[in-house]
C-alpha positions as CSV (number, residue, x, y, z in Angstrom):
1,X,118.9,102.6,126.3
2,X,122.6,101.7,125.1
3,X,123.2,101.0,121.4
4,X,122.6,96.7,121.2
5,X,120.0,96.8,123.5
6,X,116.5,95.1,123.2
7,X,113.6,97.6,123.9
8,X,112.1,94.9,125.5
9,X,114.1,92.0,126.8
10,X,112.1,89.1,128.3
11,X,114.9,86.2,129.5
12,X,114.1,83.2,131.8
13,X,111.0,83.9,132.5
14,X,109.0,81.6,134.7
15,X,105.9,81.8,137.1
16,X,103.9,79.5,139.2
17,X,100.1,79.2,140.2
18,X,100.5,76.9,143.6
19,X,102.3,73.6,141.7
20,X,101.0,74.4,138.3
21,X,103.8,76.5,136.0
22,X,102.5,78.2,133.7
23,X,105.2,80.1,132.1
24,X,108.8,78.1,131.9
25,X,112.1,80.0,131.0
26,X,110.4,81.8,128.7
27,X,112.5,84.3,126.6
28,X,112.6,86.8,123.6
29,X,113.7,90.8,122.2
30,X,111.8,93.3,120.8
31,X,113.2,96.3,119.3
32,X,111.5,99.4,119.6
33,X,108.6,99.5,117.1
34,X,108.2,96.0,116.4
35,X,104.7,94.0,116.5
36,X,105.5,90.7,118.5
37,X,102.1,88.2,117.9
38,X,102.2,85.3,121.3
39,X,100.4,82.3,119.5
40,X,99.6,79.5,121.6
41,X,96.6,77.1,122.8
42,X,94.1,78.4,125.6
43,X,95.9,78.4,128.8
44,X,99.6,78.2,127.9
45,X,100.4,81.7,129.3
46,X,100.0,84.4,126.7
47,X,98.1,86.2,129.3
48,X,99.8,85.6,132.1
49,X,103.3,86.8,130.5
50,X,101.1,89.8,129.2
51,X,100.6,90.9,132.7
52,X,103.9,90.2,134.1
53,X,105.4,92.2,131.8
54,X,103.0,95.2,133.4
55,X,103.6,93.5,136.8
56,X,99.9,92.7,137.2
57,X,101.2,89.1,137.7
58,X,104.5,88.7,139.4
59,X,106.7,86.0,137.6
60,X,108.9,84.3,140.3
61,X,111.8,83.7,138.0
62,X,113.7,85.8,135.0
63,X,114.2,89.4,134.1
64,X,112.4,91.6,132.5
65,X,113.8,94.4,130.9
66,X,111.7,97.7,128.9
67,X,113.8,100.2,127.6
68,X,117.1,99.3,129.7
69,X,115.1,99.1,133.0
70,X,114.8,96.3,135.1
71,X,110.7,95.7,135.7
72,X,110.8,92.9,138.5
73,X,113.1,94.6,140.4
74,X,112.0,94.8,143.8
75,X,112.5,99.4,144.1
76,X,110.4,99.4,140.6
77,X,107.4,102.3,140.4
78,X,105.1,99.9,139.4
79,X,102.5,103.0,139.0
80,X,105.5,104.3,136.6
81,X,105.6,101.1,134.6
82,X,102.1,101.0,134.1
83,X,102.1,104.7,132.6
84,X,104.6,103.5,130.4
85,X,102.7,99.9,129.1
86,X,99.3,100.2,128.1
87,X,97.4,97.1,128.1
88,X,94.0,96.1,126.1
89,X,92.2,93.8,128.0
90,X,90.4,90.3,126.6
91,X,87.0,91.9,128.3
92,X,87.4,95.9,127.8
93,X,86.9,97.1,131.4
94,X,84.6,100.3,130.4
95,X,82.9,101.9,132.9
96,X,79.2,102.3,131.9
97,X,78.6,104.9,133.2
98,X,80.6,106.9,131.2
99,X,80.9,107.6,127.8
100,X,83.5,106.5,125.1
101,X,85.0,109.6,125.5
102,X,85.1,109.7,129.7
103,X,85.9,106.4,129.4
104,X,89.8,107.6,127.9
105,X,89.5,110.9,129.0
106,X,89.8,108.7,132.5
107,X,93.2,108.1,132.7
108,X,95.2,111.3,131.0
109,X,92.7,113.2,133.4
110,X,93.3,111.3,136.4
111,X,96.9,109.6,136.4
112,X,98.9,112.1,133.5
113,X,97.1,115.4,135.2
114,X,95.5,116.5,132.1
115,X,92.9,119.3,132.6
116,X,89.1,118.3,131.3
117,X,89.6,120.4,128.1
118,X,92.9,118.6,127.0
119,X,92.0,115.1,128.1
120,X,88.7,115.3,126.3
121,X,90.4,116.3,123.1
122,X,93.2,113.6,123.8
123,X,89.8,111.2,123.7
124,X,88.1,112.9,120.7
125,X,91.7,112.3,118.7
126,X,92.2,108.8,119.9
127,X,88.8,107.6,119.4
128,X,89.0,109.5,115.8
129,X,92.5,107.4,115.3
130,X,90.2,104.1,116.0
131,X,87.3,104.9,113.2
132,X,85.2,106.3,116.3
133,X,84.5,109.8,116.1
134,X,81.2,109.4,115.6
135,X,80.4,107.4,119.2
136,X,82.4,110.0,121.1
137,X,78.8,110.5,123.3
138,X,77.9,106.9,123.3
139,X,78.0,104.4,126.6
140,X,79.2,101.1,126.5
141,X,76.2,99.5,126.4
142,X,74.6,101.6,123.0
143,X,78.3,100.5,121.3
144,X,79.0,96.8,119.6
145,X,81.6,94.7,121.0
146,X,83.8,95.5,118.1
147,X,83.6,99.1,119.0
148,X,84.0,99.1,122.4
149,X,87.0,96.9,121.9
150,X,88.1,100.2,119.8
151,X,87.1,102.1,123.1
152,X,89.8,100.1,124.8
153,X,92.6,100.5,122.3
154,X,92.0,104.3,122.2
155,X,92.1,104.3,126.3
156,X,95.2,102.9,126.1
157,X,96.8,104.9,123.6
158,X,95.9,108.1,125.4
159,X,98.4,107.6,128.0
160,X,100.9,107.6,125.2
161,X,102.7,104.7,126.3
162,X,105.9,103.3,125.4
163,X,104.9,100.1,125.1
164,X,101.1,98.5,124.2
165,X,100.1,95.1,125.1
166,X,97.4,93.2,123.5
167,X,95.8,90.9,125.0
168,X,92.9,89.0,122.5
169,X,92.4,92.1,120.6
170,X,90.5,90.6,117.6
């Protein structure tokens, strides 16, 4: 990243479902380590910028920028990208068969190429980090919502990415 530059530099940013645009020239900078907060009614596109930003939704218009690298461009990794943004999602996406701890052992096991040993004890920190270490054998369905929104947070954070997305997290 050059000195001046934005971590994350969202400019012009627009998208369309069929006729109905949902997000319209929308812009803004974060610097690295700042907590950006998106208010806005139900259905004005918090979301929907959320996961264009992680290229889960395409935006047909604007740039997006993380760490001097152009997301939207059409050569991006987009497996890269996602490595490098963690999202929490508005439902949590657990897998209930597993327990809080497979459930972010998951991804530093699967995508990072963790072995079992150090992705379970990436899980036991994370969850520890989220006031859970003492759910690390629970499943989804013996946590509360509150907790397995926790469960979610601490997946994401396992991957260690540069950049976390929030989407509804309280």
């Amino acid at each position: 990243m050059s000195d001046g530059d934005a971590f994350l530099r969202v400019t012009d940013v627009s998208k369309w479902y069929s006729d109905e645009q949902v997000l319209d020239e929308v812009s803004f900078e974060m610097d690295r380590g700042d907590v950006t907060v998106l208010i806005g009614p139900s259905g004005s596109g918090k979301s929907t910028l959320l996961r264009c930003v992680n290229r889960l939704a395409e935006a047909q218009e604007g740039s997006i920028a993380l760490d001097g690298e152009e997301v939207l461009a059409p050569d991006t990794d987009v497996d890269e990208l996602r490595r490098e943004v963690g999202m929490v999602f508005q439902s949590f996406n657990l897998f209930a068969h597993l327990t809080a701890t497979g459930n972010v052992a998951l991804g530093p096991r699967r995508v990072l190429g963790l072995s079992e040993g150090e992705a379970r004890d990436r899980a036991a920190a994370q969850l520890e980090r989220v006031g859970l270490d003492d759910q690390l054998d629970s499943y989804p369905a013996e946590l509360s919502g509150g907790q397995q929104q926790r469960v979610g947070i601490a997946r994401a954070l396992a991957m260690e990415p540069k950049l976390m997305l929030f989407d509804e997290p309280t």
